[in-house]
N, C-alpha and C positions, 0 to 999 in steps of 0.2 A: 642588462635586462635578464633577469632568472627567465629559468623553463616556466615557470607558470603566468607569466606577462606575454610571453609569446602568442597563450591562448584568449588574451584580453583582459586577463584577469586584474585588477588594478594594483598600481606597486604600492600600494598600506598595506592591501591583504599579503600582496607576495613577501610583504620584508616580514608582515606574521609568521608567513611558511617559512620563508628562511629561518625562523630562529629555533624552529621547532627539526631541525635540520631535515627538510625534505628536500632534498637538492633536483629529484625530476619528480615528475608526476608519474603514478602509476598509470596501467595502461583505461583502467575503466578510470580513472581522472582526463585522463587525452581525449579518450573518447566522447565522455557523459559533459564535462563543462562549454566546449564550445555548443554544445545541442540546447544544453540550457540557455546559457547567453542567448542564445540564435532565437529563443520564445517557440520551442516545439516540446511536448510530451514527449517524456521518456520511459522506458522500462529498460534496469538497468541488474544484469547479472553476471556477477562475477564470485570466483572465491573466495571466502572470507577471509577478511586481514588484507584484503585487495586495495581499504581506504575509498569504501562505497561513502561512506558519512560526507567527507570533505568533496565527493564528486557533486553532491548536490547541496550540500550547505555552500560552499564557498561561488559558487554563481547565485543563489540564492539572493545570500549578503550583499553582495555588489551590486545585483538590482534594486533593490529594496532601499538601500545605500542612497545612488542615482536617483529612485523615485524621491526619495527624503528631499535630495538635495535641493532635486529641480521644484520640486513644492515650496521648498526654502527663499530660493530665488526667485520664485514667479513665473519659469516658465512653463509649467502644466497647466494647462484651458481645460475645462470638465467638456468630455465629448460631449456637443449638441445631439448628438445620433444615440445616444445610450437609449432613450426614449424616445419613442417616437411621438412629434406632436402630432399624425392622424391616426387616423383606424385604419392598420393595414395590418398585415399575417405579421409573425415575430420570426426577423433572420435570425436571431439569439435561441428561443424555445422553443426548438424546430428540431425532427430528426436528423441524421446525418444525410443522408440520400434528398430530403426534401431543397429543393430550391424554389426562391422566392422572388420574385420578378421585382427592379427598383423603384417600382411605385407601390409595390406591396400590397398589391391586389389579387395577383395570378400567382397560384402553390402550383406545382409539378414535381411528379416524384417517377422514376426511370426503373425504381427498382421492380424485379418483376416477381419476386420468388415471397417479397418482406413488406410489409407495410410499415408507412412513417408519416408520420403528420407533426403539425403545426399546432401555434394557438395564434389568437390577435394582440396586439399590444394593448388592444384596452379591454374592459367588460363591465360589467352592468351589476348594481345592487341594489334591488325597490323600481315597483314600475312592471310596465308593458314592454316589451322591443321586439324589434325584428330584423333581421337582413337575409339578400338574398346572396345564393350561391349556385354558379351556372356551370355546367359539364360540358370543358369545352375539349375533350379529347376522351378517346374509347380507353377505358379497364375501368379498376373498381375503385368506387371511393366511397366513403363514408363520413357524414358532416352534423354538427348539433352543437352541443354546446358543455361545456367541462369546468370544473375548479381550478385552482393554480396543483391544487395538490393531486389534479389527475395525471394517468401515464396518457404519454403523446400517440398512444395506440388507442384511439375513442374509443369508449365503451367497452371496454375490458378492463374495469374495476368499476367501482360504487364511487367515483365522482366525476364518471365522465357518460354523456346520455347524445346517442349518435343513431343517423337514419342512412341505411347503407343502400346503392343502387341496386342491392337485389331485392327490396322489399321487406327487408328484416330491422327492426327498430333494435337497441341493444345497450346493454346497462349488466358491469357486473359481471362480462362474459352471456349473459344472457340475451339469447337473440331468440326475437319473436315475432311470428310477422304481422306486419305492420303495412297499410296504403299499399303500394303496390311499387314494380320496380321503375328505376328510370336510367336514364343513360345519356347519349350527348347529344348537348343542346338543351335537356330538361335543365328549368328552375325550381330549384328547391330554397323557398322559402321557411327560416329558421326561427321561428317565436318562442318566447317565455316569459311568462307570469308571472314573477318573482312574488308579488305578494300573495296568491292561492299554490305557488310552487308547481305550476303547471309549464309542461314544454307539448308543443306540438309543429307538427309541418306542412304544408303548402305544397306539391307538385303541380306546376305550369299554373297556379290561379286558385285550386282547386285543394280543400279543407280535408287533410287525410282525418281529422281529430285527433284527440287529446293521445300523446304517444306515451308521455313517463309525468307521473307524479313525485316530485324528487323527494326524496328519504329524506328522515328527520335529522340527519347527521349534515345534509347540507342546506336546509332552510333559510340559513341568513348568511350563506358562504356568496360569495360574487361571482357570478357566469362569465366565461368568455366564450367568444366563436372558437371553434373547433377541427379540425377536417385529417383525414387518415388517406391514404392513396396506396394504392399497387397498381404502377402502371398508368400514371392517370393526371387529369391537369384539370384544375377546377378555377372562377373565375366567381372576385367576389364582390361586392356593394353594400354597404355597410350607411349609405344616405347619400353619400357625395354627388350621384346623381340619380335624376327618378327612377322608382320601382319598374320591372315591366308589370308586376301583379301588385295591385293594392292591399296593403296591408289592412288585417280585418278591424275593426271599428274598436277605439280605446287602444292603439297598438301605435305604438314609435319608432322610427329609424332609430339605429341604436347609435349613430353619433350625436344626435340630437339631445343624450346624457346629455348631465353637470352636476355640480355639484357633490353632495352625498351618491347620487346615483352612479355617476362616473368610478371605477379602480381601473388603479395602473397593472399591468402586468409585472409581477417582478422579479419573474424568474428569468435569469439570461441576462439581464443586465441592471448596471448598477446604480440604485436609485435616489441617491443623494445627491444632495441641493450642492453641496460645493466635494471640489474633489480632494480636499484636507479631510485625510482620517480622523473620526473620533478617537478618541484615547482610546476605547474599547475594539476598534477597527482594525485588526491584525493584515497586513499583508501577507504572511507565510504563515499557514498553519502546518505542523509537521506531527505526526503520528507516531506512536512508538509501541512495541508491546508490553513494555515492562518499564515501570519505574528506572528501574539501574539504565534501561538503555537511554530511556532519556535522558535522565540526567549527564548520562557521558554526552548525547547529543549537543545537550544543552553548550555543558562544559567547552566543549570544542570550539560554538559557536563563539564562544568570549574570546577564546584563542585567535581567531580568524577577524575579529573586527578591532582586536588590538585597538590598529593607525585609524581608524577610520574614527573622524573629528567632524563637527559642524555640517550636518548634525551629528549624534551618535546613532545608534542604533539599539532600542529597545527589547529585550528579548525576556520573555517570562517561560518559566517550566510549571505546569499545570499537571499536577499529578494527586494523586488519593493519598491519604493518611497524614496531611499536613492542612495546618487552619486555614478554608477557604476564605474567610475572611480578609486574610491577607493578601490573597490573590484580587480578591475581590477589589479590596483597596489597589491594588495596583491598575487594573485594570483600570477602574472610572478615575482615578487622579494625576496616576504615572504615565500611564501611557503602554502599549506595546505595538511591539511594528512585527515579531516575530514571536507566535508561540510552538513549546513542543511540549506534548503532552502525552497522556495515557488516555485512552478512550472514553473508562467513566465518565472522570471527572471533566473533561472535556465535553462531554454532552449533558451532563448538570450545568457546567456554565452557559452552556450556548442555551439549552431547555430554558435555561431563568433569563433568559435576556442580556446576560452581564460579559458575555461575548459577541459582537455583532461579524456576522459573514461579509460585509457590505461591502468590504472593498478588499475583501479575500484575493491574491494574484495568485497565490502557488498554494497547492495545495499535494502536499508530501504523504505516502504511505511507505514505511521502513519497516523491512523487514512482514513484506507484505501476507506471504503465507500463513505467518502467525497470528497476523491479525485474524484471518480469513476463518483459521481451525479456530480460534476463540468465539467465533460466532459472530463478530462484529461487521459483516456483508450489507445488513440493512441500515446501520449507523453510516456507514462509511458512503452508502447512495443516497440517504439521505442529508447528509452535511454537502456532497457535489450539488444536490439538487439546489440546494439554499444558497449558494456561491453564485456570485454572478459571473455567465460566461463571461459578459465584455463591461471590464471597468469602468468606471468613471472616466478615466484618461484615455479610454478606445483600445484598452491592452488585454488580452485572450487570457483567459484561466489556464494556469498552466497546471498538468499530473506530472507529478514525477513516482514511480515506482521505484522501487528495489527491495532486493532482495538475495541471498546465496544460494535459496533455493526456488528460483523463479518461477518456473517451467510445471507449475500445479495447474489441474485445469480449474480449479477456484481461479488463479491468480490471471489465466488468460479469459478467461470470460468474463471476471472486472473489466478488463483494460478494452476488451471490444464495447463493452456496454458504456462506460465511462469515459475513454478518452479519447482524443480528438487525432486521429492519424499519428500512432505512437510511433516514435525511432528504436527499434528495440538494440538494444547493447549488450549483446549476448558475447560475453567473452568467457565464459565456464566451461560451456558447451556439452561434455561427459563429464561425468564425475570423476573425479581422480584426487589420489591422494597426495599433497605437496611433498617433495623432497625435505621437507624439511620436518617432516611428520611421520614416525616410526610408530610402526600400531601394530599392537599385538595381540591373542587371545590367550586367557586362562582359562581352561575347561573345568568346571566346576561339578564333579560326578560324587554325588555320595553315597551310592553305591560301591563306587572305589575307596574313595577317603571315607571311612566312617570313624572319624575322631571328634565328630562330631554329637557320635553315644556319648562318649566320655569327657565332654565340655562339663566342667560345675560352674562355670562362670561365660555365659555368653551375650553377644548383643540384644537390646529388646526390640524384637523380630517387628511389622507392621500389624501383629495382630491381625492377619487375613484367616488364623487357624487357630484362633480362641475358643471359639468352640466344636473344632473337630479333636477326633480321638487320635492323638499325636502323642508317639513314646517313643524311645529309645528301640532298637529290635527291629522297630517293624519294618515293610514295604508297602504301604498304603500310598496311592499317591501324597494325597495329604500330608505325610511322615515326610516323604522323598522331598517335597516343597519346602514345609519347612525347615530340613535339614541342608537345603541351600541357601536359603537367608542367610541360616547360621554361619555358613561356610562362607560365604561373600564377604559377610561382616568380620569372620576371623582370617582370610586370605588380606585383605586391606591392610588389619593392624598390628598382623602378625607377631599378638601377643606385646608390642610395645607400645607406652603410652605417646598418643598424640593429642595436639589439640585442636580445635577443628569449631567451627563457627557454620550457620545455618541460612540459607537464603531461596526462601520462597513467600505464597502469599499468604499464609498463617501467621506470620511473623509481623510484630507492629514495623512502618516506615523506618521511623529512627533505630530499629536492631536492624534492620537489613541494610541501611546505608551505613553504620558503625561495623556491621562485619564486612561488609566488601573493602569498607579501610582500611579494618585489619589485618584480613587477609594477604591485599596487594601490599601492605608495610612491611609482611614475613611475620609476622607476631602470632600467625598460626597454621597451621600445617595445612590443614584440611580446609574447604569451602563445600559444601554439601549443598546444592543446590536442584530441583528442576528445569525440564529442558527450559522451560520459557522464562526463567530466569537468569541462565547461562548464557541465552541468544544473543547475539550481536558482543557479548562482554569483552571490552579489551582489558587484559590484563599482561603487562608489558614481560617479557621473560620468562612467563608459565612455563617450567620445565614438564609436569604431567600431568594427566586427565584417566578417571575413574569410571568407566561405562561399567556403574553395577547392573543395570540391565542393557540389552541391545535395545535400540528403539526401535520399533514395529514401521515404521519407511525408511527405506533401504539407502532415500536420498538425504535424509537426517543423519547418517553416521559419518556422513565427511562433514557435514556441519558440525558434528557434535565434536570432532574430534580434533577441529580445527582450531579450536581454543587454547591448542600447544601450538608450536612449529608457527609463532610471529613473528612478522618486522625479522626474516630470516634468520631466528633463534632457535634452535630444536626442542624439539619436543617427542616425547614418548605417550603414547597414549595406549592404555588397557582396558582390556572389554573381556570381565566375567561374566562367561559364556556358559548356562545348566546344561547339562547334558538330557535333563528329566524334566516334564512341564512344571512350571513354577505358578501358583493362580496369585494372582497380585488384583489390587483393587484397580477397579476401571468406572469411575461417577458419568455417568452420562445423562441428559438431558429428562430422564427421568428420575433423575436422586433430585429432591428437595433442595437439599442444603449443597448440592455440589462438592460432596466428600465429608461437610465441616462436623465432625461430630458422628460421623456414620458408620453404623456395625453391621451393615446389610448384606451377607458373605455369601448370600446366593450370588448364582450364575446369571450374566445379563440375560439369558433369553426366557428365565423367569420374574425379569424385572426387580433383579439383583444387581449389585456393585462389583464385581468379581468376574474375570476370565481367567482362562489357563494361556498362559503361556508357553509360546513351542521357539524358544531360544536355537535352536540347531537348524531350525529352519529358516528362521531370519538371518542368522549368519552364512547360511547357503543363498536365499537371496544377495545378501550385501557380496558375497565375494562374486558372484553370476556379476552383478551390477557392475563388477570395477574389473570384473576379468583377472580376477586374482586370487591365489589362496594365503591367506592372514597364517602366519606362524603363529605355533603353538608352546608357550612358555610354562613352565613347571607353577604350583602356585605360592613359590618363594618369590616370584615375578623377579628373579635375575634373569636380565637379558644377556645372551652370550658377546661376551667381550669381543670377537671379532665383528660384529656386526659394524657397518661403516667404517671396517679397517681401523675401528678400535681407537678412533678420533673425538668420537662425542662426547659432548661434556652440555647434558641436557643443559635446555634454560641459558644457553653463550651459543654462539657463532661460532659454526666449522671454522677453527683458526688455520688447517691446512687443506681449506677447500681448493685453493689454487695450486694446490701441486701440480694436478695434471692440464693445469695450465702454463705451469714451465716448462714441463715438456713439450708442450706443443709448442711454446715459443723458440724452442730448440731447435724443433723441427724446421720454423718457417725463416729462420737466421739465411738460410742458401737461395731460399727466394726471392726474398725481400731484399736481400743487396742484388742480387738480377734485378730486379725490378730498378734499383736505386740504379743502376747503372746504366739501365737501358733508359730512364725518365735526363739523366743527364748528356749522355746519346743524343736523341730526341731533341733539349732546349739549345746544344752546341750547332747540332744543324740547324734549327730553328735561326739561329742568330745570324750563323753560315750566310745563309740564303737572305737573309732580311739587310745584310749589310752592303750584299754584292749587289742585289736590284739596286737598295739607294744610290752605289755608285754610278749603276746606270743610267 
């Protein structure tokens, strides 16, 4: 049995990992698979090159596997309970604090500080209806009537329309008063119109009138009952038995629907007639920020289902700049049981239909932070919202998180909003830099070095200073900038030809995945890349890394830097560091084109593309951050041969890391035979004694 069958993991996938020679599991693998397995949410951080990917792809696979299997053979039953067949509140599209009584009539919410509500599992399109709703305990609530696409907090957006017991009607954040207050023991009576789009409410019998006329955006959207609490227990009746107040004339108990007028609810759980996925029906969606990482994602995952036979395991990569079509074709004929993807293009397919959420189990965000800075926040609550929490086979949505830089408060106010009592796996803790990671700085002053005057041949600069007045001589800031481009670009290649390949998102697909082969084949020296293109990159061996600028969070440079020093190989990393502010282009959510094309060299707070950079500053952050001061190398960037007692040999494994482990073995040679002698000591009496009683 390997180390990784001990944690349940099946022996197809283990004899995979065997061959890939991982003989234990890292520690956030020990950690993170049994959690999966076990069906709980995770958030999962650790240092890069930790082997986050296989902590949640390989339980992943194994369930997904098992779900195949047991579909296979017959023994998966499609939950009776996914749907409810009455009208009662939804245990599934319900806040977390809300609890729902098992006849699914009585909502109760305990929190006191937070409001959380409910919907009902059915609602209503065309027609008359009504139901009542009773206050059967003191605090506040608020009750009416919402779309699927409302938040569970009524009336705090444009599709949900709520009547609160303080006498405030509310739609939109908009609270107006309305009828007057009630509290416990009132019936509140809930009506709507559907075809004049009219909602109004009822207190104990009594016609408060017409409360919201619903906006043209939900007209022909379908109503369901509603209800929000702090503090508070409400009790509700939907036909099942008589009214205490009669419904006003042309007006219907609302289970009395059918037909067209009847909608399911289908947020929370999963709505299909049998529990075999459509081909288009992915059980694992997995998120990625960047093309390159998915694809390594992807890669891995073929690695890891090897053994795995009858069935196989279906896995598509869903990315930009390759013919959707063929995706497309895979999709509706192939089949997939696992996708990973890049967010576009991922939300073009699911937009068009050609993706269904419907029996989504896992749903993966990698590399979560980046997502978070790319702006994708609303895509990502949005695709949780469209998952059903409980499958068809009665199994929980599961999150899995990761990331090396977790600990963003983007990243923790996702995980309270979205996931279900997360396990966090915090094994990073502070930032620090691995032993196996030498990092240095070059100070780049050209006010010091100005050989920079007398360049006739230099690199071509980002153009941030094309049209300022830059010459040889001067001190203008401007001069001082870009005479450290200059100098970055000549401290790099110090004057010898290299060759070097380009990887960001200006680049068509097929150049960026031909140079990443190249690169990792040695076929060229150089990889020039962006942070968000470099992220998560395994590249086996990398002896060194290039920080021509520092990056502005102080918790990006052990990420950044961690792309040397893998799988315990050394690495050397350098960070040209200005001495003098550098203005480099900064596109922000007011440039058009997002950089593409853009000459815009004003300063952002005139609604320019352009800041100044204060490099010596950040580097005083980063070194506060890690509790350390970063040596200072000449800009020949030879590092001094004693450094690590003059054993390195970047890109290969300390060959005499265990030295001072002979000596300690030296050391423990006097002990350890005491020990040996006192342990045979010990089993001679042991025997002593055990031989003399039997004679007795």
């Amino acid at each position: 049995m390997t180390a990784f069958e001990e944690f349940g993991v099946l022996p197809e996938i283990a004899k995979a990992i065997d061959e890939l020679d991982w003989t234990l599991p890292t520690d956030i693998q020990a950690e993170s698979i049994p959690l999966v397995l076990g069906g709980g949410d995770v958030l999962m951080a650790a240092e890069t090159g930790s082997g986050k990917t296989a902590a949640f792809c390989l339980p992943i696979i194994q369930i997904v596997w098992e779900t195949l299997k047991d579909i296979e053979s017959g023994k998966v039953a499609k939950m009776s309970a996914s749907i409810s067949p009455a009208w009662t509140m939804s245990t599934v599209d319900r806040g977390n604090a809300v609890a729902v009584s098992s006849c699914g009539l009585r909502v109760q919410s305990r929190e006191q500080k937070e409001w959380h509500g409910t919907r009902c599992t059915r609602g209503v399109s065309g027609g008359k209806w009504g139901f009542e709703a009773t206050v059967t305990d003191e605090g506040l609530c608020r009750v009416g009537w919402s779309t699927l696409q409302a938040n569970l907090d009524l009336g705090t957006d444009k599709f949900g329309y709520g009547f609160g017991g303080t006498g405030k009607k509310s739609n939109n954040r908009q609270f107006d008063d309305y009828g007057e207050a009630f509290g416990k023991n009132d019936v509140i009576t809930c009506l709507i119109d559907c075809t004049k789009g009219e909602i109004k409410f009822m207190k104990n019998g009594v016609d408060l009138g017409t409360a919201f006329t619903v906006n043209k955006q939900n007209e022909n959207a379908p109503f369901f009952p509603a209800v929000v609490l702090k503090n508070a227990e409400m009790a509700f009746n939907f036909g099942s038995k008589p009214f205490k107040h009669k419904l006003p004339e042309g007006y219907k108990a609302i289970n009395a629907s059918s037909g067209d007028n009847l909608v399911i609810n289908t947020n929370g759980a999963s709505t299909s007639s049998s529990f075999k996925p459509a081909n288009n029906a992915p059980q694992a969606i997995i998120i990625e920020p960047s093309r390159e990482l998915a694809e390594q994602t992807c890669d891995q995952i073929k690695k890891f289902k090897r053994y795995l036979e009858s069935p196989k395991i279906r896995e598509l990569l869903v990315i930009g700049g390759v013919n959707v079509k063929d995706q497309i074709n895979t999709l509706q004929n192939m089949g997939v049981d696992v996708i990973v993807g890049t967010p576009g293009r991922l939300e073009d397919l699911i937009h068009g239909g050609y993706i269904s959420l419907e029996n989504c189990r896992f749903f993966v965000l990698d590399e979560a932070d980046g997502l978070l800075k790319q702006g994708y926040t609303d895509l990502i609550e949005r695709l949780h919202k469209q998952m059903p929490k409980i499958t068809a086979d009665g199994r929980r949505l599961q999150m899995i998180v990761c990331s090396a830089t977790l600990h963003a408060f983007e990243v923790k106010k996702m995980a309270d909003k979205l996931m279900h009592f997360p396990t966090w796996v915090d094994l990073k803790g502070e930032d620090a830099v691995p032993d196996t990671v030498h990092h240095v700085v070059v100070p780049v002053d050209p006010q010091k070095d100005k050989s920079w005057n007398n360049l006739r041949r230099h690199i071509i600069t980002d153009a941030v200073h094309a049209q300022d007045n830059v010459r040889p001589g001067s001190t203008t800031p401007e001069t001082l900038s870009e005479a450290v481009k200059m100098l970055k670009g000549e401290y790099c290649i110090d004057r010898n030809f290299f060759s070097c390949v380009c990887l960001h998102g200006d680049r068509k697909p097929n150049e960026r995945k031909a140079n990443l082969e190249t690169f990792k084949k040695g076929n060229v020296k150089f990889l020039i890349c962006t942070d968000v293109a470099a992220r998560g990159l395994d590249i086996s061996g990398l002896p060194f890394m290039i920080n021509v600028t520092l990056p502005d969070e102080k918790s990006n440079y052990v990420h950044r830097i961690g792309r040397v020093g893998r799988a315990e190989r050394m690495g050397l990393a350098i960070s040209l560091v200005s001495s003098v502010p550098e203005k480099v282009w900064y596109h922000g959510e007011w440039c058009s084109s997002r950089g593409r094309n853009c000459w815009n060299t004003n300063l952002t707070d005139v609604k320019g593309c352009c800041i100044w950079y204060n490099e010596p500053q950040y580097l005083a952050d980063i070194e506060e951050h890690l509790n350390i001061t970063i040596q200072q190398i000449e800009s020949d960037m030879k590092v001094p041969h004693d450094d690590f007692d003059g054993k390195v040999v970047y890109g290969q494994k300390r060959l005499q890391s265990g030295s001072s482990y002979v000596t300690h073995t030296a050391q423990m040679i006097p002990v350890v035979k005491e020990l040996s002698k006192l342990e045979s000591e010990a089993q001679i009496l042991y025997l002593k004694r055990h031989i003399s009683f039997g004679r007795k």
